[in-house]
C-alpha positions in Angstrom: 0.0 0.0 0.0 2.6 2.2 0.7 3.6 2.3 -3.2 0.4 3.0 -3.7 -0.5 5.7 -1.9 1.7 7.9 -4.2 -0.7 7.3 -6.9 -3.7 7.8 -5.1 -6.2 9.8 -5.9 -8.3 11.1 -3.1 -11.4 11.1 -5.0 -11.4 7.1 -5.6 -11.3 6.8 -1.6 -14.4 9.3 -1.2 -15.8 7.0 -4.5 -15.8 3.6 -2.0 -16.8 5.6 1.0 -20.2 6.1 -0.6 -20.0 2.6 -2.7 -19.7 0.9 0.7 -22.9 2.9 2.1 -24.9 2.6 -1.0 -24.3 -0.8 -2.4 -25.4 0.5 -5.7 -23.2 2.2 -8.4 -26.3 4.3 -9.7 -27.0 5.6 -6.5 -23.4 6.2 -5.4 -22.7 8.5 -8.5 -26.2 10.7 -7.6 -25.0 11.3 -4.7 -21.4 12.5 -6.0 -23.0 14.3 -8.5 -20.9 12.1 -11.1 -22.4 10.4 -14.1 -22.5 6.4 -13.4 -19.6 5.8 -16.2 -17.2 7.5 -14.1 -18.6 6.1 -11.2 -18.1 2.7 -13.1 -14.5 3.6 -14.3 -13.3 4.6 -10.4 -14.5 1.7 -9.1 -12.6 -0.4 -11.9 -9.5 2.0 -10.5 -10.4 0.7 -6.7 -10.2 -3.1 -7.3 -6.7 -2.7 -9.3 -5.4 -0.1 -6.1 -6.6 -3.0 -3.4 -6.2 -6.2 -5.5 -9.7 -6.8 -4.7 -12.9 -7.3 -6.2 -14.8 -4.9 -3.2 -18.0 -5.6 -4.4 -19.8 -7.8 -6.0 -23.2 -8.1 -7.5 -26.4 -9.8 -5.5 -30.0 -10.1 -5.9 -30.4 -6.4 -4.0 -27.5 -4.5 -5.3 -23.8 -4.8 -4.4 -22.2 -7.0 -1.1 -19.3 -6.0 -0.4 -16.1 -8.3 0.0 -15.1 -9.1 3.1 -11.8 -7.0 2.6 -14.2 -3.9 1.9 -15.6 -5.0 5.2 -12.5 -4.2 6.9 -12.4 -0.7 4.8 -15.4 0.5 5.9 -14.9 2.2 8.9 -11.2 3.1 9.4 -11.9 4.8 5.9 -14.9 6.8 7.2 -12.4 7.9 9.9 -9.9 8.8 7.8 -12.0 10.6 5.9 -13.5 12.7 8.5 -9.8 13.3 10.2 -8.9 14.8 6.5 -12.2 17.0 6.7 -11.9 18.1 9.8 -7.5 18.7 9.0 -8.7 21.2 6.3 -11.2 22.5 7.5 -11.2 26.4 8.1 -10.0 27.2 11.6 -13.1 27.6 14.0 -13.3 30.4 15.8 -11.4 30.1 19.4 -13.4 30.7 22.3 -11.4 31.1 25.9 -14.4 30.0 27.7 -14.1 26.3 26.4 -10.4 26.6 26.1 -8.0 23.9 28.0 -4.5 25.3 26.4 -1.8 25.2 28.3 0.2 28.5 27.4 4.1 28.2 28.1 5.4 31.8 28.2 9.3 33.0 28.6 9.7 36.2 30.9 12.4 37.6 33.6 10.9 38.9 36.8 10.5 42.5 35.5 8.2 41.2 32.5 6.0 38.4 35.1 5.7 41.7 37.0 4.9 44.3 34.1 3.2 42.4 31.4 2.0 38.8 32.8 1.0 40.2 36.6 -1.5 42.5 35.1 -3.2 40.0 32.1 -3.5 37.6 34.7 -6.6 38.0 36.4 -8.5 38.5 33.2 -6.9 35.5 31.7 -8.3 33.0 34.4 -12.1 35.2 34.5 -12.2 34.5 30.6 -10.1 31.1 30.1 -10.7 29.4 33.6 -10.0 26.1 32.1 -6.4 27.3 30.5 -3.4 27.1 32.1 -0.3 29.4 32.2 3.3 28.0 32.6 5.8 30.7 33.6 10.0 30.3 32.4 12.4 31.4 33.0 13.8 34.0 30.4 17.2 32.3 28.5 17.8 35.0 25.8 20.2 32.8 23.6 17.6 29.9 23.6 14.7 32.1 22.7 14.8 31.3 18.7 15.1 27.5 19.4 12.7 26.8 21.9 10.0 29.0 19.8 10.9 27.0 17.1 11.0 23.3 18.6 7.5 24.2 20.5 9.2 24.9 24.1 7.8 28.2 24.5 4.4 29.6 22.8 5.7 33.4 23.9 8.8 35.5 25.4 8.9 38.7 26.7 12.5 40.7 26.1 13.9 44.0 25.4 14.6 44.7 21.6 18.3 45.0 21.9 18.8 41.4 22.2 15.9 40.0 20.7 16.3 37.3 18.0 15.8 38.6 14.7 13.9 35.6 13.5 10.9 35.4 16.0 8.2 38.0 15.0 7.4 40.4 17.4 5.1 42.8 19.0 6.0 46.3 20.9 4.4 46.6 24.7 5.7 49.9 25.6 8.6 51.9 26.0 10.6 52.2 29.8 12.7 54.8 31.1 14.7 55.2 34.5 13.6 56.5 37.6 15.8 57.0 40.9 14.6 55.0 43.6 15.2 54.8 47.1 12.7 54.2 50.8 9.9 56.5 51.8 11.4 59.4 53.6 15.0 59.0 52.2 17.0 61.8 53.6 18.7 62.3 50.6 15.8 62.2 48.2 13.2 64.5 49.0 14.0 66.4 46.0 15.9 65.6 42.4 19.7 65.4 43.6 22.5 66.9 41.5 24.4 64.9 39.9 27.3 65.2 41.9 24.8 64.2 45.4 23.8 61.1 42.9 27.2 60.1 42.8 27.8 60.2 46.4 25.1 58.1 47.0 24.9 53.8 47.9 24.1 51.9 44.7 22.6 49.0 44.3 22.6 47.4 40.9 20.7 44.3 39.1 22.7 42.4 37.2 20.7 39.4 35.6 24.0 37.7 34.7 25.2 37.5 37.9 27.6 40.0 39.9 28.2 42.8 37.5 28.5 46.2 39.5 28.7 47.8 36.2 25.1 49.0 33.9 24.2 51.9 31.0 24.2 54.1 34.3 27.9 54.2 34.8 27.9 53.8 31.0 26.5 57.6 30.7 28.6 58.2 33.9 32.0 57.6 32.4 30.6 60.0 29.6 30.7 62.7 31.4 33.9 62.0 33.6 32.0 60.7 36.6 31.6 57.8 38.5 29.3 56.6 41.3 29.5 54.0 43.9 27.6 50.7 43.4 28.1 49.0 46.5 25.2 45.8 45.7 25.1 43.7 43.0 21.3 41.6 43.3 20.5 38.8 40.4 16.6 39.9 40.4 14.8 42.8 40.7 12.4 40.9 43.3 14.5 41.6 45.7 15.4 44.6 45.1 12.6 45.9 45.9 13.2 44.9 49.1 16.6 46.0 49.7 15.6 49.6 48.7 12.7 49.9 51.3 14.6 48.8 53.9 18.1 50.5 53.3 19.3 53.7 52.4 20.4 52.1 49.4 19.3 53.8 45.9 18.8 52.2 42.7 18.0 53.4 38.9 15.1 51.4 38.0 12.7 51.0 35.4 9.9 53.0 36.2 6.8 50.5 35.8 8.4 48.5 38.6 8.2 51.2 41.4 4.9 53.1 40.2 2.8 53.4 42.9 4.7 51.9 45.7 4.4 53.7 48.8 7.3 52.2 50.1 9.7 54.2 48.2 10.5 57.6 47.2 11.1 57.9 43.3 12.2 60.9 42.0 13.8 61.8 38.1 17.6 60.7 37.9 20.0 63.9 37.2 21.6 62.7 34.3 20.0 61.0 31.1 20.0 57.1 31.3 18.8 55.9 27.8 15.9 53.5 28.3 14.3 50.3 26.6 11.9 48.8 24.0 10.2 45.5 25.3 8.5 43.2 22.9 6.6 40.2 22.7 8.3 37.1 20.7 6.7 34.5 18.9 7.3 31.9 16.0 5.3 31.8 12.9 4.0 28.5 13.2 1.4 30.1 15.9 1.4 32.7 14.2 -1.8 32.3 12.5 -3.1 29.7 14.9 -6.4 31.3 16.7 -6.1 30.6 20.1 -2.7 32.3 20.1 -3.8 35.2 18.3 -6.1 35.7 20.9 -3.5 35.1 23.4 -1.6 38.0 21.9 -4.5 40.8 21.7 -5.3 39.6 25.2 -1.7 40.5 27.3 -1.4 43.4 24.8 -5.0 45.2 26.0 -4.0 44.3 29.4 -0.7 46.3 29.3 -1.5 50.1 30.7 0.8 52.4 27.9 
């Protein structure tokens, strides 16, 4: 059989599936809209594909062999798996939806992007789940592509070029430090900036060195990080319970009443961050609604 599927013609299989339900090659071609010749002729086509005779004539029609027997309903099935393959895509509704989601962020984009779709993602898709990773930046492109991860969330600097992608917003720097920091109760120059405690995230791992002192060497200047954290999780932490300060992006400390944030003196260029995916979900609907779902639940 396996040579001779490669000769196949679709329509002879569709041909038997209504010979074996009508027994009768007049019938069969009325309801294929087919004249009964061609009927005739695929039939002819049939018995040479299967090297038998699949039905014979009787008294009340056609019987079928007993190797059409066998045909008859793992054929139906295959046929309606095919229809139901190319079939137009139905329209996704979260309600009935049991997809499990498997989405690539750091702790800044759980807290930014995924924190805030969240609720409204389990009120409309109560049935769906949501898998959290952890963001690998040089694995993004493969594990979109081998089906790891359904989404990512990354600044556009280092974002792989061949993963589409989507904009969320643009962030800029804020200074940050605890609620009734001496030393912040208004904008400090930029020389009190650099006399102040640093604290510094550094995802990879113990760097004491960011686009802050980046723009600080610029201008001749240095400052004094004296904390290097992997996450900014707990930074948040150190900063309301020190006197330590930290440039941060700006969505993370909005509206915390734990700190004091104030505008840094000295221009800290910011960052783009997108949302990733392959095209083979692409076009796929329950992603797409995915998508337009985090995106409306991401305040500009």
């Amino acid at each position: 059989m396996s040579n001779s599927l490669s000769r196949l013609d679709l329509n002879l299989l569709v041909t038997l599936d209504t010979l074996l339900t009508e027994h009768n090659v007049t019938r069969a071609a009325e309801c294929l809209h087919l004249a009964q010749p061609t009927v005739s002729v695929q039939l002819a086509k049939l018995r040479e594909l299967f090297g038998d005779p699949l039905l014979l004539p009787g008294p009340r029609g056609m019987r079928p062999t007993a190797r059409a027997d066998e045909l008859r309903e793992p054929l139906r099935q295959a046929l309606q798996a095919l229809a139901q393959a190319v079939a137009p895509s139905t329209p996704f509704d979260p309600a009935q939806a049991s997809n499990t989601w498997r989405v690539a962020a750091s702790d800044y984009g759980e807290s930014t992007i995924l924190l805030p779709a969240l609720a409204g993602l389990r009120s409309a898709a109560p049935a769906a789940r949501l898998a959290i990773l952890e963001l690998n930046p040089p694995m993004l492109a493969r594990q979109a592509e081998q089906g790891g991860i359904d989404l990512a969330f990354h600044i556009s600097a280092e974002a792989p070029p061949a993963l589409r992608r989507r904009s969320m917003f643009t962030e800029r720097y804020v200074l940050a430090g605890r609620a009734g920091h001496p030393r912040l109760k208004r904008r400090p120059t930029l020389a009190q900036f650099c006399e102040l405690d640093h604290v510094i995230v550094s995802p990879d791992g113990g760097g004491f060195h960011g686009v802050t002192d980046t723009a600080l060497t610029a201008l001749g200047m240095t400052r004094r990080v004296v904390l290097s954290v992997p996450h900014f999780l707990f930074l948040g932490a150190v900063l309301s319970s020190t006197d330590l300060v930290a440039l941060v992006p700006s969505r993370l400390v909005r509206g915390n009443p734990a700190l004091q944030v104030v505008e840094p003196p000295l221009e800290v260029p910011g960052f783009e961050m997108l949302m990733l995916w392959h095209e083979r979900v692409h076009r796929d609907p329950a992603h797409q609604w995915l998508r337009e779902h985090i995106v409306r639940s991401v305040s500009v």
